[in-house]
Each structure stands twice: as structure tokens, then as C-alpha cells.
N, C-alpha and C positions, 0 to 999 in steps of 0.2 A: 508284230509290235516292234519301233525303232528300238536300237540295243542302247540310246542313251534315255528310254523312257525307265523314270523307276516302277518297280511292281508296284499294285496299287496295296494299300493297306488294309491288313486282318482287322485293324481296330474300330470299332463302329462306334455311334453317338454313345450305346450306351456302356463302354468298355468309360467311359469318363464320370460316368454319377457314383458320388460317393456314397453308400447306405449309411447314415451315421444320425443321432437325434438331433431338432433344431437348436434346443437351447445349446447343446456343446459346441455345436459348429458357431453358432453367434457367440456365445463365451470364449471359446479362441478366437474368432477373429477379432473381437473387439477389445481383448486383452492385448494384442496385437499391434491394434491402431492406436490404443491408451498408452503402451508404450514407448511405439515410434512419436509421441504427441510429447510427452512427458522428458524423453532423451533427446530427441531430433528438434525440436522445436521451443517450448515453452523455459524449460528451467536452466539457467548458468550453469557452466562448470565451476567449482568452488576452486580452483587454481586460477583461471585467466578472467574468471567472471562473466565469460561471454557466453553465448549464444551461437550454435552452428552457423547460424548466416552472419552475424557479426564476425565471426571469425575466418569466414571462407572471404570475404570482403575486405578484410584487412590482406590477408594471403595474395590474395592474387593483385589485386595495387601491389604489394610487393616485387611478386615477380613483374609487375608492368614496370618496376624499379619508380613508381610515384615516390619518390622519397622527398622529406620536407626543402631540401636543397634542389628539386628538378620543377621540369614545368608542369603545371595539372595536364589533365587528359578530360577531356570530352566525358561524361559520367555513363552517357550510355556505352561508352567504349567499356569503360568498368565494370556496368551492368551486364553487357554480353561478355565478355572475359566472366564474371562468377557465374553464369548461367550457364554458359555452357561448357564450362569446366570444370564447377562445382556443387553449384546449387539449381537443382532443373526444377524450380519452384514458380517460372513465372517472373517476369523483369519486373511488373510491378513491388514486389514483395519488397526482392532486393534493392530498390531505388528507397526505396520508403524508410529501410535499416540505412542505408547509408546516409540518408536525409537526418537523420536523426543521429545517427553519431557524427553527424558538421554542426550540428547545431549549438550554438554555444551556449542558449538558453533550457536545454537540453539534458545537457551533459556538462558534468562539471569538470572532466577534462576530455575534451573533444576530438577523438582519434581519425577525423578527415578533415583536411582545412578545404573547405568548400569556397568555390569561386561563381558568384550569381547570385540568383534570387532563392536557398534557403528555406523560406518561411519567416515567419516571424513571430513574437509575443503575442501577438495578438489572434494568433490561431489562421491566417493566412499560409497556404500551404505552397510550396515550393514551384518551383516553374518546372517544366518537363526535362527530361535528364538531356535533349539535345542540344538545351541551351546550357546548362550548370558544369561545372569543371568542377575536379579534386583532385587531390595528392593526399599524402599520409602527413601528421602532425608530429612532433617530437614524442608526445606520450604513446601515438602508435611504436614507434619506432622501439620505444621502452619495452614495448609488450613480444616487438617481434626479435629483439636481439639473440643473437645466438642461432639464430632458426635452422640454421647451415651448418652449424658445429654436431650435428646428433644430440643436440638437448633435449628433442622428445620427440616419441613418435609418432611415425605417419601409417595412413591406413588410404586403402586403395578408394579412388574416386568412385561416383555411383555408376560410373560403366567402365572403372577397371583400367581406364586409359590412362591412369595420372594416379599422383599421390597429394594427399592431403594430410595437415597436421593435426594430431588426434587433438592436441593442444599446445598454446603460446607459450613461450618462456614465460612472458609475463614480469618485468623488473618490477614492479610495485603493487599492490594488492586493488587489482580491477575491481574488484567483485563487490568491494565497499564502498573504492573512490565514486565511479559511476550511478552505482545500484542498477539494478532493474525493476521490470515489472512484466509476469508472466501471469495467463491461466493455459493450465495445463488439464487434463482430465480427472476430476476427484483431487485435486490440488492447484495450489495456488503460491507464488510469492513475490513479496513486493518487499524492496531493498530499497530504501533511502540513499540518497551520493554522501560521502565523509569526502574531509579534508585528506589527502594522502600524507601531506608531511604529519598530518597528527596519527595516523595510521603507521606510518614507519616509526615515526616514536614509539609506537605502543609495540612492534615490531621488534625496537630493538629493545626495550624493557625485557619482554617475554626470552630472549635469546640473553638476559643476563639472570632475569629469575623467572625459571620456568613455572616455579605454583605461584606466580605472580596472580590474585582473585580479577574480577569482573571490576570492582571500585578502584585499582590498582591500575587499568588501563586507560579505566575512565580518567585518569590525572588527564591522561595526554586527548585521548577521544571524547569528547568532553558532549560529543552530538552531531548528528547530522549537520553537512555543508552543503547548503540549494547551493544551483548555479544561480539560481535569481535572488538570494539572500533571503530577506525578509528576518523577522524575531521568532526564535522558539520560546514557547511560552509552556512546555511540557517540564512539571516539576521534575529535578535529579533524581528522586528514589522511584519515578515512572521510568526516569530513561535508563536506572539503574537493574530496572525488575525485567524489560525490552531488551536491552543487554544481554539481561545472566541467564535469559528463557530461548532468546531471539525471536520473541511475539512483543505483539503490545502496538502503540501508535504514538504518535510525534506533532503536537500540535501548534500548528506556525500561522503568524500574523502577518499582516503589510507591514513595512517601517513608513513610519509616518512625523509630519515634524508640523509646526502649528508657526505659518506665514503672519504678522499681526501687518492691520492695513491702516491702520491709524482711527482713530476719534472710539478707541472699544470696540471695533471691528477687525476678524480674524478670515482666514482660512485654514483648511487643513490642504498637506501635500503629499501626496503618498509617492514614495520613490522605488519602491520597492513591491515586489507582489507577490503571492505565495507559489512556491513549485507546482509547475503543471497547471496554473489558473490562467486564462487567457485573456487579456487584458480586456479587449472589445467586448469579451460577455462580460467582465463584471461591471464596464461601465453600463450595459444595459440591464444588470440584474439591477445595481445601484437608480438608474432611474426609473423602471418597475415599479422598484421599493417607494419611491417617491409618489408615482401615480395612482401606486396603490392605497396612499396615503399608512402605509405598515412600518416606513423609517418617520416618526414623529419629528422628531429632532434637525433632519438632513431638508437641506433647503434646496441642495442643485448638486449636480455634477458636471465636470467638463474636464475631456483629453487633450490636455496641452503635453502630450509625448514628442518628441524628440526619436534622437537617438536612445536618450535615456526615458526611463518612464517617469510621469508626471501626469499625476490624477487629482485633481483641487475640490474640495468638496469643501459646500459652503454650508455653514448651519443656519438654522432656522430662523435664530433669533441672537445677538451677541450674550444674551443673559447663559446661554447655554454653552459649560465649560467642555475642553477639547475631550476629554479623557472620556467623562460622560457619552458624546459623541459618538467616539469611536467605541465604544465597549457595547453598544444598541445596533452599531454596524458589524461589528465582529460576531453578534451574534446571529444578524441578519441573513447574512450574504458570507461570500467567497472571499471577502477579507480575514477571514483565520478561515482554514482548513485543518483536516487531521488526515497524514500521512500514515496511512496502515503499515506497520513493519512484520515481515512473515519471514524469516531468513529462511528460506527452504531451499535447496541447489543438490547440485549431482556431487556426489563424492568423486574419489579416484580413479574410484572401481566403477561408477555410473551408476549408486545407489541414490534414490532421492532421501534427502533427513531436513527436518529444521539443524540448523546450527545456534549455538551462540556468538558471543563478538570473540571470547578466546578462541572457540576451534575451529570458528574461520579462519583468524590470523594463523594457529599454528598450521589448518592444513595450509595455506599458503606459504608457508614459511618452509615447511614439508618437501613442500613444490618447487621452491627455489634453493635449496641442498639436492635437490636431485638433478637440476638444471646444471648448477655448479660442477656436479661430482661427472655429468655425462661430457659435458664441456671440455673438462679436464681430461678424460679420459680419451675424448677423442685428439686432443691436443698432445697429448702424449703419444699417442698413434703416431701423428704426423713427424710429432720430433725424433721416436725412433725409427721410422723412416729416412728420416733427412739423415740423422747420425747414422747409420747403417752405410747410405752411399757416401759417406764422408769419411768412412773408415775405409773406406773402399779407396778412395782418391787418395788419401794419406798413403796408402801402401804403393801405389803407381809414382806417386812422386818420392817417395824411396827408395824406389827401384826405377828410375825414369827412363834411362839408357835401354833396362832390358824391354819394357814397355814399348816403345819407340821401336825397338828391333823385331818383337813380334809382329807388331802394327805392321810396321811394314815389309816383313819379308815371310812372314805364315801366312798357309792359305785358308785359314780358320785361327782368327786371331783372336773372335770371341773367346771360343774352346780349349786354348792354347790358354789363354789368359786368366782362365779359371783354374787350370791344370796348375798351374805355375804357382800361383799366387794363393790359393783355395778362395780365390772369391768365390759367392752367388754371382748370377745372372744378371739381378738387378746393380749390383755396382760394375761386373764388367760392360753392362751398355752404358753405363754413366762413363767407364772410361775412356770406351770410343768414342761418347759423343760428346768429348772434351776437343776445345779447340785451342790447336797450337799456340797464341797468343796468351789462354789460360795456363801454360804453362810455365811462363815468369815465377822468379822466388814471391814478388809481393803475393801472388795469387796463392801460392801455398801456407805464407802466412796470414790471407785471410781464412782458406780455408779452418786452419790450427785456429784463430780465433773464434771463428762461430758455433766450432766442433766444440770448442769451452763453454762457452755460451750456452748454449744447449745442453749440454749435459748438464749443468747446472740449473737452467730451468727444470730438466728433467726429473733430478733429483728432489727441488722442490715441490714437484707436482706429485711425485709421489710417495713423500712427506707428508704430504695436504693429502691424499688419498685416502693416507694409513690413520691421519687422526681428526675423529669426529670436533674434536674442540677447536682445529684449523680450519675444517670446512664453515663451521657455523661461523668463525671469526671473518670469515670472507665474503661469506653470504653477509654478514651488518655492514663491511664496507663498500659491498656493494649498494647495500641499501640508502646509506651516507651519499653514494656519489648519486643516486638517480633523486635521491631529495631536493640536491642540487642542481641535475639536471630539470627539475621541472618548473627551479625557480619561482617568479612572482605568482607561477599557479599554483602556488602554496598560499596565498595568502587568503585569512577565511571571512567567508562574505557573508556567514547567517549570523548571528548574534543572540545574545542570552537575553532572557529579562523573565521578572513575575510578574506577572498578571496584575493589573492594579485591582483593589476590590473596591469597585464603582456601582452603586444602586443605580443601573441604568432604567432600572422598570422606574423609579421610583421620578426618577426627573421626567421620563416620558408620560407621566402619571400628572407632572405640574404642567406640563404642559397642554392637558386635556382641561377644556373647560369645565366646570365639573355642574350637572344639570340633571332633575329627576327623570329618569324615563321608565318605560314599563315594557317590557320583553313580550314580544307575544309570538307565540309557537303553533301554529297550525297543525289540526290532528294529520294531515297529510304531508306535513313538515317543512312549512312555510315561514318563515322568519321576518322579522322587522321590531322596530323599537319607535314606541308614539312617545314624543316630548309629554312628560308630565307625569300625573297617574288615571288610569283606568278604570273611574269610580263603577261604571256600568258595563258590565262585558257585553253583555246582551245588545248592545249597541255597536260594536265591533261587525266588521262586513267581512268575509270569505268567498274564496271562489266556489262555485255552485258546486255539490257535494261535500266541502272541506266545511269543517268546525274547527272549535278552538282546543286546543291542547292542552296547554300550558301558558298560566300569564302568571308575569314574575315580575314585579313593584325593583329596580335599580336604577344607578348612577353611570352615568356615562363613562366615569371611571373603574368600574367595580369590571370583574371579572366573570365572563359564566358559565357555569358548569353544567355541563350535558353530559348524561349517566346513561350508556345503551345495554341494550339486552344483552349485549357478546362480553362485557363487564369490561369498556371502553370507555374511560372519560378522554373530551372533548375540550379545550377551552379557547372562548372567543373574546377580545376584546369589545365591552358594550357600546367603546366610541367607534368603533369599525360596522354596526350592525347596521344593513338598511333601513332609512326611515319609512314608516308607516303609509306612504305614501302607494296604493296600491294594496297588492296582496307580499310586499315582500318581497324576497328571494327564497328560492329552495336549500333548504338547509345542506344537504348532501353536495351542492358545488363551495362549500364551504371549507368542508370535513371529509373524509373519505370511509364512507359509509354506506354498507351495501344496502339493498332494499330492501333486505328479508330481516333484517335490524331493527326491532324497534326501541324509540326511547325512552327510557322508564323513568326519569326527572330530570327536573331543566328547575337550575337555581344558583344565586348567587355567592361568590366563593365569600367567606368574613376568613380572619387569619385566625388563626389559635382554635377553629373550630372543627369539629370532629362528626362522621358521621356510622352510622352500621352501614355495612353492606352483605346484603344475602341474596341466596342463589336459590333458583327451584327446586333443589336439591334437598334444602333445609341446612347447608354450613354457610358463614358469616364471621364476620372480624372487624372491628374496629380502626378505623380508616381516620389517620388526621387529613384534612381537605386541602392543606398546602400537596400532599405527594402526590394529587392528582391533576396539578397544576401542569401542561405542555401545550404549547400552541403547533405543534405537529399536526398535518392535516390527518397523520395517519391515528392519531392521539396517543393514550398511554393506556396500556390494556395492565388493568388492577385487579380485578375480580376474574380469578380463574374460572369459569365456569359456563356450561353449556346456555343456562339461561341465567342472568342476571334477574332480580324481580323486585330486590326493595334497595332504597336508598332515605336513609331515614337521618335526619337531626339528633345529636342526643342531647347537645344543650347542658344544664345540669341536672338529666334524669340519672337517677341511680339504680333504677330496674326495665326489665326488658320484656315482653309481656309477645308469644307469638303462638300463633293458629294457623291448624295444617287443612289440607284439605275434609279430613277426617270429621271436622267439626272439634278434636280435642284442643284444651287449651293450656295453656305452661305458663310460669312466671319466675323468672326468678333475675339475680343478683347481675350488673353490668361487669362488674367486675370481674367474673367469671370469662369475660371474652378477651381474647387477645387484642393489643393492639398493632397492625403491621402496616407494611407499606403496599404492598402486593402479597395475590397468595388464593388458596381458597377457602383457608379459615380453616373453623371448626366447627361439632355439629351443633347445631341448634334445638333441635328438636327429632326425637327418634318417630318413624314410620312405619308400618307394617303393609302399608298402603298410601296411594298418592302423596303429596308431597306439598311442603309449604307456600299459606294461602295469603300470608298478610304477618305484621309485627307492628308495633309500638312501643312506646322509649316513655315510662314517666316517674316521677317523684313519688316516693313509697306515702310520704307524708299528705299528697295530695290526691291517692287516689287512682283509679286506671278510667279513663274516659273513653267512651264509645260516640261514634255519631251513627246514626240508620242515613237512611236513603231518603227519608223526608229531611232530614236536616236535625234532626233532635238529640240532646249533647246526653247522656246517662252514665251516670261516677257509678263506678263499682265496689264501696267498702269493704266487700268482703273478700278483695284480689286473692288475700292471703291463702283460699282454700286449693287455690290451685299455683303455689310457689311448691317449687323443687329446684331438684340438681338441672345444668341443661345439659342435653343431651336425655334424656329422658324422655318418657312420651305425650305425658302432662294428661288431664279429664276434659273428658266434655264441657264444653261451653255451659253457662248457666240457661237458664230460661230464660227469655227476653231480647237475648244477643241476637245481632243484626243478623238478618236470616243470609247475607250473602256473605258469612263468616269474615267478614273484615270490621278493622276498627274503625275506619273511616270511609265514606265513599271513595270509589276510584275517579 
């Protein structure tokens, strides 16, 4: 064997299998991944607000020296400097972060000034990094000052070769100005942009009265600042609760302004459009909505944008007022959104927490006293430094002659030099490597003046070292000057307002021709609406195997309500229903409703009217029919409960009459049942066996009425033998009741 071959090795395949259970090996690793996903990727540091690749991405345009005074640089240059220097994530990744911190619709203050094509509003995405340039912005600049001074630390790159900063100085509070939006593993946060100058106000509040409450910052933070403005329409004691919790939502409008064309003819103009909504989809949600005929009101749309945005939307009719208008589209469509707020971030220590708006600001505030205090302390380094070799020089030019003499006739002049004099090492090389011309009187009375100077700064700095009430005083006039540093990006572009309270259902209601029709529901659940009414069902056509369901006598204006077995209501506009023509349409591309669903009444909503609803269970509660009112395709789930089974009228009955499967039967008082809005009641009727079969709602004074299966109507006077408590198990049915224990046919 050659003597530079290595021995071959003892260790075989299976010196590497670990014996250990699957679940703990997969619970470590994926505790593992959860939290390099959770620290490495997803959530802001609550100091600089950033994100690891936002951060590695600013750093290194640093060192590329992109500063706002220099030329851009190529982006993919930028790209491969963070990639592979920092972040070994894939150039994609990184181009896409830095695409997005240029964007000025974006970001409400935009820490790359990007050169090229960007992106834009409308959701067009950026040209390829070999064409696009950046440099850093003034508010980069903000975030990266000090970087140099030991204002905070760094931690070795992912292979060791370099150093990275654990975190920015950060001169003004990122983490608000910007926000984000992250999902992380088993968490999640999403941070709306504020104004910064309103942020340092509440900055410097807190830094004159620390138990300064939540309603106390609010003076100055008064709400989220989109870069794309728009109106918050989110009442103060919501954005006050969002605040003092750091949860809650933020709900924002288009700004819009009403163009008049002369002779009673208007337009509407929207200038403005909510964060994060892309202009090209909502003009296409907006004519949708039109096609769909689902915007009554909206007559057209059309993108007359610019540089600036400009959406014209024309109404239907001029008798239809703006407000009205816009309050059917706001409910429509992407013209008002709601901004989820989740202040969740990494502490100091790299814990994750929700925050509120105070202990954001103080940890940031935190953040920039220790920025301060490292700054200074390294600056004091430097100046006893400098003062050290300038105590040194002072001695040589008090002694010059003997200096001189050493220099030049010892043959270790350093050595000699220190002997003589007790200097250190470091000031007698500063003395040799003093040059002859530096030795003029002027030059000695500069030195005496900077050695003043100095000390003086020094003394000050560690003055301000010694007292916590100087450093906080320096951190607020720090804060003063980067307010002004950020200038006209202070000024704020979202704006307040309430809500007008506009019945828009009510005007899209006048504008529906109002004309009898009659609903008809296929047992296989087929939909459509014949003009008029349907004296004859039996006349009625289906596709081969389907019958009829449900026929429901309504007004093209009326609303309707569909009640399914998973205790879903449904509701559809009767003027949107297909006409009769055929077999309809399939109700289920309507509503979003699985197949194993079925629906147990189809009818029309009146206002002020109230119905029972009960479960196969035998619980039930009393339902006014406005809370089941949602034109969601997903609907509004009311009725807790495995199976849904009655939905009954009560009208003015004042007794409630139900039979289980048992054949026993119960009576008793309406009264006794709750009224809610959701829920799954209470019980109806007790069981010892199977479960309830049927119910009825009627007037004590008039009787309880049955119908059989032939059609034959039978009053019961003597209901009274079977009233009780409910919730009780009630008697057998009398003689004569309908042998399929219901009140009425199915």
C-alpha cells in the first residue's frame, strides 16, 4: 500500500443508524425547522423591524457603499454579493425582498431607491435583476448609521467567512413605520405601516411620561399610514382595543370624490385604493360585478390611470345618489378591505410574543439607549487613544532637543525613548513617526488645542455614560433630528372618516322592478323562478328522475332563505334567480354546499319575523330571521348541530307542540324557549330512545291541528292533556294521529 494512501476505515454503514423512536426523531427535527422558520425567516426583529434577508440586503449595498449620494449598481450584482455572502437562499428570494423594499407602493418608507422597471399598482411584476439598478434611500441610511461604531453585534456568516450584524441601529422605529407580513409555523403576523413622525412623537411622549396608557399615544399615532392612503373607516375604541391588545383589524376604503357632468349627470373618481389591492383586479372584480348583474347600482367602469390612479365609475341611473353607490360597492368588492393586525415579532432575546403599541415603542426605545450607550463607549475608546499619543507628543516637544538627540545618535532610539521619558510603545512610535516639519511651535499649539478638545468631549461622554437621564435626553434629540431627516416623508397619506349610514340594500331594492314570482326548487336541487304564480304544480316539468321540492309563492325583491341540514342558512337575491326557462340552474354553483347536505326549507325572509329551529338531537331556540340574513356563498352557520331537521314559522303562536320518534307527544309554552342568534339551543324534548320526529307552533285559543297523508286537517281540543315542562318526555300521541308521527306531511 502507497504510504500517502489513508487506512481504510473501521466504521461501516451501520456504525451511522441511530436506534431512537420515530415520533421523537420527527418531533426534533421539526421542532427544529419550526424554529429556524419562526427566527430565520418569517417574524421581524422588534428593534429594526426587519427580517434576516431584508437586513443581509441592506448590509451588504452597504458595504457595496450604494449610498443615496452614489451611482446604483446593477441588482443582480447586489443579488450575488447577498447570496453569496449572506443569504444562500436562492437569488430569487433575494431579488423579490429587495423588489419590494423599492417599491414605493409598498413600503411607506422605501429603503432601496430602485432604478427601472419595479413593478407596479397594478400587480405587474418587476423586470429581471439584469436590467433594474439600486442604491440605498436616506431612510436606509437611518437604519444603518453607526454600523461601524460597535453599536451592535455581529455573528459569523453561514460559512464562517464574514461577519453579519445580529441587528441595525435602526434611527426611527422600522417595525411600525413599514409593518410586515409574515407566516411562520403555528404563527403568524401581520403589522400595518404608521406614520414615523407620528411614531417619534409618541416616542418622545413615552421618554417624558413613562406610564403614559395606550389612549395617551394615540394623541399622536392616531392609525395606520398606507403608502397608498386611502380612508380608515375602523372606529377609535376598535383601533384603541388593536392597540392596547396588539390584535384586532383596520378597516380601509378607496378615497373617492363625485366628478358632476352637467344636465344631473355624475361620475364617481377614485384616487386612491386600499393597501395591497391591485388596481387591474379590482377593475376586473368591479366589471364582474356588473356582468354579474350583483353591483345593481354600477353602470361601467373604466381605467383612466396615469401616473396617478384614476378609476371613474359611472352609476346606473343619475336618480342614484353617490354615497348610496359607493356603500353597495364597498360592500361588494376590494374597495374597502380589512387589514388583519397581529403584532407578533422576535424580542431581544429572539423570543416570539404579540406586543402592544407601548412595548413596541419602549422595546425600540430600549434599542436606541443601547445603540447610544455602545456608540459612545466606543468613541471614548478612540479618544483615549488619540489622548494617550498626544500625551506622548506633548512630552517630546518639552523635551525636543533631548528627543532629537536620541533620534539621532542612539542605536535604539525607540528603547531609549521610553527609558527616558516612561512613555508606552504606542506613543514613542508616534514619536518617530513624527515628521520634522511637524515640529514648528504652530504644530505644538495645535496639538494643546485638540488634546483640550478631547478631553472635554471625553469628560462629557462620560458624564452621559454615568447618567441614565442624559442618555434618554440624547436618544429624543436624536430622535428630533431623523424626524427631520425624513422630512416631506412625514407627511400622512391615510385619512380618517365614519362611515356614512347609507341603506344601500334599500336603494338596490328601488331599483329592482318589483313583480310576483314563484321559486321552485327541485328535489335534486334545481333552481329557477317562473314570473307570476304557480296555481298548478303538477304542471311543472323536471329533468327525468327529479321532482319538485319546494315552491315558494315571492317578489323579485324579497329575499330567500335556504335552511340545510349542517344548520346553514343560505341567502339569495330573488331578482338574481334563473328564470324558468328549462330546468334552471344547480343550486350548489350558487352556494357552497356539499352533497351530502340536504335542505330542509326554502322560504321567504319578511323583517320582524321569527322562526324555531331544531336539531335531530331534540335542542332548538328561537331565531329572529333578519340574523340569518348573509349572502356569503359559504352562508352563515346558526344552528349548531349534527343534523338540522325543523325550521318552523311561529307567527303569533304562543305554544309549541313536538313528537319524537317514540310516538310520545309534549306541549307546552313558547315562552319557555330562548331567543338567540346562533347556538344549539335547548332541550326540547327528553328521550330514552331515538330522537326528534317533527314540531308545530300554534295559538292555545285555536287549537293544535294535524293534517294525515290524505290531506285531512283534525283540531285537537284536548292538546291540554299532553302540556308540560320542556325538556320533559311528554305521552303518547292520541288515537287517531297521523300514523307517520308528523303534524303535517313532509
Amino acid at each position: 500500500m502507497p504510504l500517502d494512501t489513508p487506512p481504510p476505515s473501521s466504521a461501516g454503514p451501520g456504525d451511522r443508524i441511530i436506534d431512537e423512536p420515530l415520533s421523537e426523531a420527527l418531533s426534533r427535527r421539526y421542532l427544529a425547522y419550526a424554529l429556524s422558520v419562526i427566527t430565520d425567516r418569517a417574524l421581524p426583529d422588534v428593534r429594526d423591524g426587519l427580517k434576516p434577508v431584508q437586513r443581509r440586503v441592506l448590509y451588504a449595498m452597504r458595504e457595496m457603499r450604494l449610498n443615496p449620494d452614489a451611482a446604483a449598481r446593477k441588482c443582480a450584482k447586489v443579488v450575488g454579493e447577498v447570496m453569496g455572502g449572506y443569504h444562500p437562499h436562492g437569488d430569487q428570494s433575494i431579488y423579490d425582498t429587495l423588489v419590494r423594499m423599492a417599491q414605493a407602493f409598498a413600503q411607506r418608507y422605501p429603503q432601496v431607491d430602485g432604478q427601472g422597471n419595479f413593478g407596479n399598482i397594478d400587480g405587474d411584476n418587476a423586470a429581471a435583476m439584469r436590467y433594474t439598478e439600486a442604491k440605498l434611500t436616506v431612510a436606509a441610511t437611518l437604519l444603518l448609521d453607526g454600523i461601524d461604531e460597535d453599536a451592535v453585534d455581529f455573528k459569523p456568516t453561514y460559512d464562517g467567512s464574514d461577519d453579519e450584524p445580529v441587528v441595525l441601529p435602526s434611527g426611527f422605529p422600522n417595525l411600525l413605520a413599514n409593518g410586515t407580513t409574515g407566516i411562520a409555523v403555528g404563527m403568524a403576523t401581520s403589522i400595518p405601516p404608521h406614520n414615523a413622525g407620528e411614531l417619534i412623537d409618541a416616542c418622545l411622549l413615552l421618554l417624558d411620561s413613562p406610564e403614559a396608557t395606550t389612549a395617551d399615544l394615540m394623541v399622536h399615532v392616531k392609525g395606520p399610514d398606507f403608502p397608498t392612503g386611502g380612508v380608515i373607516v375602523e372606529p377609535h375604541a376598535s383601533l384603541l382595543e388593536t392597540y392596547d391588545t396588539g390584535r384586532g383589524g383596520v378597516r380601509l376604503r378607496a378615497l373617492w370624490e363625485k366628478e358632476d357632468l352637467g344636465k344631473g349627470m355624475y361620475q364617481i373618481v377614485v384616487t386612491q385604493v386600499p393597501y395591497q389591492v391591485k388596481k387591474a383586479d379590482l377593475v376586473e372584480q368591479l366589471a364582474d360585478l356588473i356582468e354579474s348583474k350583483k353591483a345593481a347600482l354600477l353602470g361601467d367602469v373604466r381605467d383612466e390611470s396615469a401616473e396617478d390612479v384614476r378609476l371613474v365609475l359611472e352609476p346606473k341611473s343619475r336618480n342614484v345618489e353617490p354615497e348610496v353607490l359607493m356603500e353597495s360597492l364597498f360592500r361588494l368588492s376590494d374597495l374597502e378591505t380589512r387589514f388583519s393586525v397581529n403584532l407578533n415579532v422576535l424580542d431581544a432575546r429572539g423570543t416570539p410574543g404579540v406586543l402592544n403599541l407601548k412595548q413596541a415603542l419602549q422595546a425600540f426605545l430600549a434599542h436606541r439607549r443601547e445603540v447610544l450607550v455602545r456608540r459612545a463607549r466606543h468613541r471614548l475608546a478612540k479618544i483615549e487613544a488619540r489622548l494617550h499619543i498626544l500625551d506622548g507628543l506633548m512630552i517630546a516637544y518639552l523635551n525636543l532637543d533631548e528627543v532629537i538627540r536620541i533620534v539621532r545618535y542612539e542605536e535604539e532610539p525607540k528603547q531609549r525613548l521610553i527609558e527616558a521619558f516612561a512613555l508606552t510603545e504606542i506613543q514613542a512610535d508616534a514619536i518617530l513617526n513624527t515628521r520634522l516639519r511637524q515640529l514648528a511651535r504652530l504644530e505644538e499649539m495645535e496639538i494643546r488645542r485638540e488634546h483640550a478638545e478631547l478631553s472635554e468631549e471625553r469628560d462629557g461622554i462620560q458624564g452621559m455614560l454615568a447618567s441614565t437621564h442624559a442618555q434618554w435626553k440624547l436618544v429624543a434629540a436624536g430622535l428630533r433630528q431623523v424626524k427631520t431627516a425624513l422630512g416631506k416623508l412625514n407627511d400622512r397619506r391615510s385619512i380618517f372618516a365614519d362611515a356614512p349610514q347609507v341603506d344601500a340594500e334599500a336603494a338596490i331594492e328601488a331599483m329592482i322592478v318589483r313583480e310576483p314570482i314563484t321559486v321552485i326548487l327541485s328535489d335534486r336541487g334545481w333552481i329557477r323562478a317562473a314570473k307570476g304564480r304557480v296555481e298548478d304544480p303538477s304542471e311543472l316539468k323536471f329533468k327525468e328522475g327529479d321532482k319538485l321540492g319546494f315552491l315558494v309563492p315571492a317578489e323579485t325583491t324579497d329575499k330567500l332563505l335556504i335552511f340545510a341540514s349542517d344548520g346553514r342558512f343560505f341567502t339569495l337575491g330573488c331578482d338574481k334567480l334563473p328564470s324558468a326557462r328549462g330546468a334552471g340552474e344547480p343550486l350548489r354553483l350558487m352556494i357552497d354546499l356539499d352533497d351530502r347536505v340536504d335542505i330542509v326549507d326554502v322560504f321567504v325572509h319578511r323583517p320582524g319575523a321569527k322562526r324555531l329551529l331544531a336539531s335531530k338531537e331534540g335542542y332548538g331556540f328561537i331565531l329572529p330571521e333578519a340574523e340569518a340574513i348573509a349572502f356569503r356563498r359559504a352562508g352563515k352557520q346558526v344552528l349548531n348541530a349534527k343534523l338540522a331537521l325543523v325550521s318552523l314559522p311561529l307567527g303569533d303562536a304562543d305554544h309549541l307542540a313536538v313528537i319524537g320518534d317514540n310516538g310520545k307527544l309534549l306541549v307546552f309554552p313558547i315562552s319557555e324557549l330562548p331567543e338567540m342568534p346562533r347556538g344549539k339551543g335547548v332541550k326540547l324534548q327528553a328521550y330514552r330512545e331515538g330522537a326528534l320526529r317533527d314540531a308545530t307552533a300554534f295559538k292555545a285559543e285555536e287549537g293544535l291541528d294535524t293534517v294525515d297523508a290524505s290531506g285531512r286537517t283534525r283540531n285537537w281540543p284536548e292538546w291540554r292533556e299532553w302540556l308540560g315542562r320542556r325538556a320533559s318526555a311528554g305521552k303518547l300521541a292520541p288515537k287517531g294521529f297521523p300514523a307517520n308521527k308528523r303534524f303535517r306531511p313532509k
